[in-house]
C-alpha positions as CSV (number, residue, x, y, z in Angstrom):
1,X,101.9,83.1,68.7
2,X,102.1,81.2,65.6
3,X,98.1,80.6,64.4
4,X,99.2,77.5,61.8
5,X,98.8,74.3,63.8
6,X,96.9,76.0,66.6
7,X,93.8,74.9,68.0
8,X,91.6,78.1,69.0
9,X,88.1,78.1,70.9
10,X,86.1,81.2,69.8
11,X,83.0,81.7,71.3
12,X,79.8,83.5,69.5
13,X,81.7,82.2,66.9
14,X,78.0,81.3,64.7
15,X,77.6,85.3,63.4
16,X,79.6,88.6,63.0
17,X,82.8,89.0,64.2
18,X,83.4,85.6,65.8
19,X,81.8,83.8,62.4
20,X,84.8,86.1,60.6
21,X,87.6,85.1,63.4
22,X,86.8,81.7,63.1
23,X,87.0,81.6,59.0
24,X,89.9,83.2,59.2
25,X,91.9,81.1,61.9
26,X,90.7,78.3,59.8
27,X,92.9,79.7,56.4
28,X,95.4,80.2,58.5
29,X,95.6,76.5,59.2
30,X,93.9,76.8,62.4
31,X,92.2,74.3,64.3
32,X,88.7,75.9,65.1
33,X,85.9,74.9,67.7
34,X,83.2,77.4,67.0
35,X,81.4,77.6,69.7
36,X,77.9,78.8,70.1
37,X,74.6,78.4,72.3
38,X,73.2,76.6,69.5
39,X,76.0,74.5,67.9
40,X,73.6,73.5,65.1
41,X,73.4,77.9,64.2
42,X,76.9,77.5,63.2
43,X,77.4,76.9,59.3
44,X,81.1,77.4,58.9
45,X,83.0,74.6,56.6
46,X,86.2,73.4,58.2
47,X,85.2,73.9,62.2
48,X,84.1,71.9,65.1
49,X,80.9,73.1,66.3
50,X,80.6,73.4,70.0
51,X,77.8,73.7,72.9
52,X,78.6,76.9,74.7
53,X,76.6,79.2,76.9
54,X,79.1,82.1,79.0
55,X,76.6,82.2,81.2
56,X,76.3,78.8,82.2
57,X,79.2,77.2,84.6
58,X,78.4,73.6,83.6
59,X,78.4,74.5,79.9
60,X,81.3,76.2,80.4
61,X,83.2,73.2,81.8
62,X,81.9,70.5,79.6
63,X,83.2,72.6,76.8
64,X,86.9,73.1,78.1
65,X,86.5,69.1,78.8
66,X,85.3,68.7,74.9
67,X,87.7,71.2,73.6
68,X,91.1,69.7,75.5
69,X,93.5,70.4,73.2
70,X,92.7,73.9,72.9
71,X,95.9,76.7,72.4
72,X,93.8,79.6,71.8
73,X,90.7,80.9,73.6
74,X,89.0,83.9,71.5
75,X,86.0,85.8,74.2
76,X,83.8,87.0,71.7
77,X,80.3,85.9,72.7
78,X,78.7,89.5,73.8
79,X,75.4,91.3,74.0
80,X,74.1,94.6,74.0
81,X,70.7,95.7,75.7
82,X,71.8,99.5,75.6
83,X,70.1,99.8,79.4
84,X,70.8,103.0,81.1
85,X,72.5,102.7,84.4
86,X,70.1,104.8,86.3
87,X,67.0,105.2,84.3
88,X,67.1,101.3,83.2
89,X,66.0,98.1,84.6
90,X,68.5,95.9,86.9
91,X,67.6,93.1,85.0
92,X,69.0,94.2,81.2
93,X,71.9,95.4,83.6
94,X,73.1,92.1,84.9
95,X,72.3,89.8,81.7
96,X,74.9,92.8,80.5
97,X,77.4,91.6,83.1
98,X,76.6,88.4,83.5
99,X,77.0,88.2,79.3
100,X,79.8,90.6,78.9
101,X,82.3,90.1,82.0
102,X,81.2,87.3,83.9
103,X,81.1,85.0,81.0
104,X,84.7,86.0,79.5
105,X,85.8,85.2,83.4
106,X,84.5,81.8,83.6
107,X,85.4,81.0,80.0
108,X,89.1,82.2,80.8
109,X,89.4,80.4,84.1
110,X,88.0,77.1,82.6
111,X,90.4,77.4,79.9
112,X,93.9,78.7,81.3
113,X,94.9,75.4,82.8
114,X,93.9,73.6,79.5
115,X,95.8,75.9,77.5
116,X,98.9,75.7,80.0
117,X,99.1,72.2,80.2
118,X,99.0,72.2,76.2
119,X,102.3,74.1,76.7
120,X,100.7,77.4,76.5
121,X,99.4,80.2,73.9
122,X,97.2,83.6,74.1
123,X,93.7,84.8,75.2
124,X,92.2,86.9,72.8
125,X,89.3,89.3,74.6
126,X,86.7,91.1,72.3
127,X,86.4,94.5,73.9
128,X,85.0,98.0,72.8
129,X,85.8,101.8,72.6
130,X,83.1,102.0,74.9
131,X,85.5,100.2,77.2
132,X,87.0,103.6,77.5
133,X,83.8,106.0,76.5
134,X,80.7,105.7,78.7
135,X,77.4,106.9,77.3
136,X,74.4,107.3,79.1
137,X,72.6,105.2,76.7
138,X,74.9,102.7,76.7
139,X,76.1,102.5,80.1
140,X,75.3,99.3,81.2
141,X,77.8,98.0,77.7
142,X,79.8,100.5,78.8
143,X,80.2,99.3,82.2
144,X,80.3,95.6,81.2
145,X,83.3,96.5,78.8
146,X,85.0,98.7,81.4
147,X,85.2,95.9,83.6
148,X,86.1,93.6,80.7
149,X,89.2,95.7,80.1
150,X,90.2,95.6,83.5
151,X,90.0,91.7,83.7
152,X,92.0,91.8,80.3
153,X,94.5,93.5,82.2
154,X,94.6,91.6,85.3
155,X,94.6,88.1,84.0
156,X,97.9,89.4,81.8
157,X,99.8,89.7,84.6
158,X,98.8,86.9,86.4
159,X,98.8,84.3,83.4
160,X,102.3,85.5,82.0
161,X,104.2,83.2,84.6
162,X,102.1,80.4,82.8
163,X,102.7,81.4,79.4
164,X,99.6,82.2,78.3
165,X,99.4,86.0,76.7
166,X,96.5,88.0,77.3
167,X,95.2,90.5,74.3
168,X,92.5,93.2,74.2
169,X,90.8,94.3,70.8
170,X,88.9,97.3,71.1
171,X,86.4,98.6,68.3
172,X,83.7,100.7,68.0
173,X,80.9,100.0,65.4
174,X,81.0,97.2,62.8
175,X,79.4,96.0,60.2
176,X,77.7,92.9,62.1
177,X,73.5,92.2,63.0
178,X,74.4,94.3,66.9
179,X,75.1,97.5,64.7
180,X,72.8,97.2,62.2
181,X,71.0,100.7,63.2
182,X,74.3,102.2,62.6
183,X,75.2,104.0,59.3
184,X,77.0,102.4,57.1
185,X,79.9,105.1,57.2
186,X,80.0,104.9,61.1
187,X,81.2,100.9,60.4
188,X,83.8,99.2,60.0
189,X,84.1,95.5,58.0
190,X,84.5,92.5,60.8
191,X,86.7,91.0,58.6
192,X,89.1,93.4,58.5
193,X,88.9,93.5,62.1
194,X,89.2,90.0,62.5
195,X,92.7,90.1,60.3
196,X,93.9,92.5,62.6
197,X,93.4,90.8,65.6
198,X,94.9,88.2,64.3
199,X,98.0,89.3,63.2
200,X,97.8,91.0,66.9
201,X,98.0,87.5,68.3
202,X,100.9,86.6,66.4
203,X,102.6,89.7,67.3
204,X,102.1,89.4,71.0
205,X,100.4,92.9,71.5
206,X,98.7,93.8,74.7
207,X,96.4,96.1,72.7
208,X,95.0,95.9,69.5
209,X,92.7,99.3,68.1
210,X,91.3,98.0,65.0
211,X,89.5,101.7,63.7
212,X,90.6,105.5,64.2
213,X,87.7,106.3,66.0
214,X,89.0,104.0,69.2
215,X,92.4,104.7,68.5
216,X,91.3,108.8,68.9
217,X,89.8,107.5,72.2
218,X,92.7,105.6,73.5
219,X,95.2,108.6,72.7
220,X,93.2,111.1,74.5
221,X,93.3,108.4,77.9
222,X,97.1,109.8,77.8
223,X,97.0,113.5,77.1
224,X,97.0,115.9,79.9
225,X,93.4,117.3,81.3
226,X,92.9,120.7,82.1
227,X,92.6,121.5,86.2
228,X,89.2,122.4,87.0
């Protein structure tokens, strides 16, 4: 997909990785609606702030009615409350899921018809490593992620026929406010992340690993396990 002269919603678009997505779509020649919860958190020059909360349907909606010409849809608006699955509360579970999965699902199904009738163009979906890895301290991310991927994969197939291509960028840590525990070592710089998954748009890949840690973890999906 060409990125010059395209008009790309990316949502959590006000901070980390979306902030860096949207900056860069904008050099590219990019038409950008940064959307947010809080438009007015969104300080970018060159973009169209706008309203948008995953988790709410209406929201939603009046924002693929705001955002009608729109080419591009970038699911980046995430959380993390690093609940256990068994051991945590349901509560930090769902908002996980609600966040994480559910939101990319409404956001996508609001927007596929708007980016059809506008002739088509890609989904981009923000995933993980942990798409793939599931650690006990993580596992309600994990699981959100897992089922992330899975949509990714699912709504390929069945937006193709409407020419609309579907991408997933897995990652594990970056530099960005949800990591900032992290050692700086274990971290990688959004904005480098952001350039590759932007040059995977234009390239059309299903798949785009942006670190060696997650592509380690995606090779070992595919190499042969030991019998028990």
């Amino acid at each position: 997909m060409e990125l010059k002269d395209a008009v790309a919603v990316v949502t959590g678009a006000n901070r980390g990785l979306g902030r860096h997505l949207a900056a860069q779509l904008v050099a590219r020649g990019a038409t950008v609606y940064a959307a947010a919860r809080r438009p007015g958190s969104v300080d970018l020059p060159g973009v169209i702030p706008l309203r948008l909360d995953v988790t709410d349907e209406e929201s939603v909606r009046a924002a693929a009615r705001t955002a009608s010409d729109a080419t591009l849809l970038v699911n980046n608006a995430g959380i993390s409350t690093a609940t256990p699955l068994i051991a945590g509360g349901l509560d930090g579970v769902r908002l996980e899921m609600e966040t994480n999965f559910f939101g990319p699902l409404a956001v996508t199904r609001a927007f596929a018809p708007v980016i059809e009738g506008n002739g088509g163009g890609a989904v981009l979906n923000v995933l993980s490593v942990l798409s793939w890895l599931h650690p006990a301290g993580l596992g309600s991310y994990a699981a959100a992620k897992a089922a992330a991927w899975a949509l990714t994969d699912a709504a390929r197939e069945e937006l193709a026929p409407r020419g609309i291509t579907v991408s997933a960028l897995h990652v594990a840590y970056m530099d960005t406010d949800m990591a900032a525990a992290v050692p700086a070592d274990q971290k990688t710089d959004p904005a480098d992340v952001a350039a590759q998954a932007l040059r995977g748009i234009e390239e059309g890949l299903p798949e785009i690993l942006a670190d060696e840690t997650t592509r380690y973890v995606r090779r070992s999906l595919a190499a042969p396990q030991n019998a028990a």
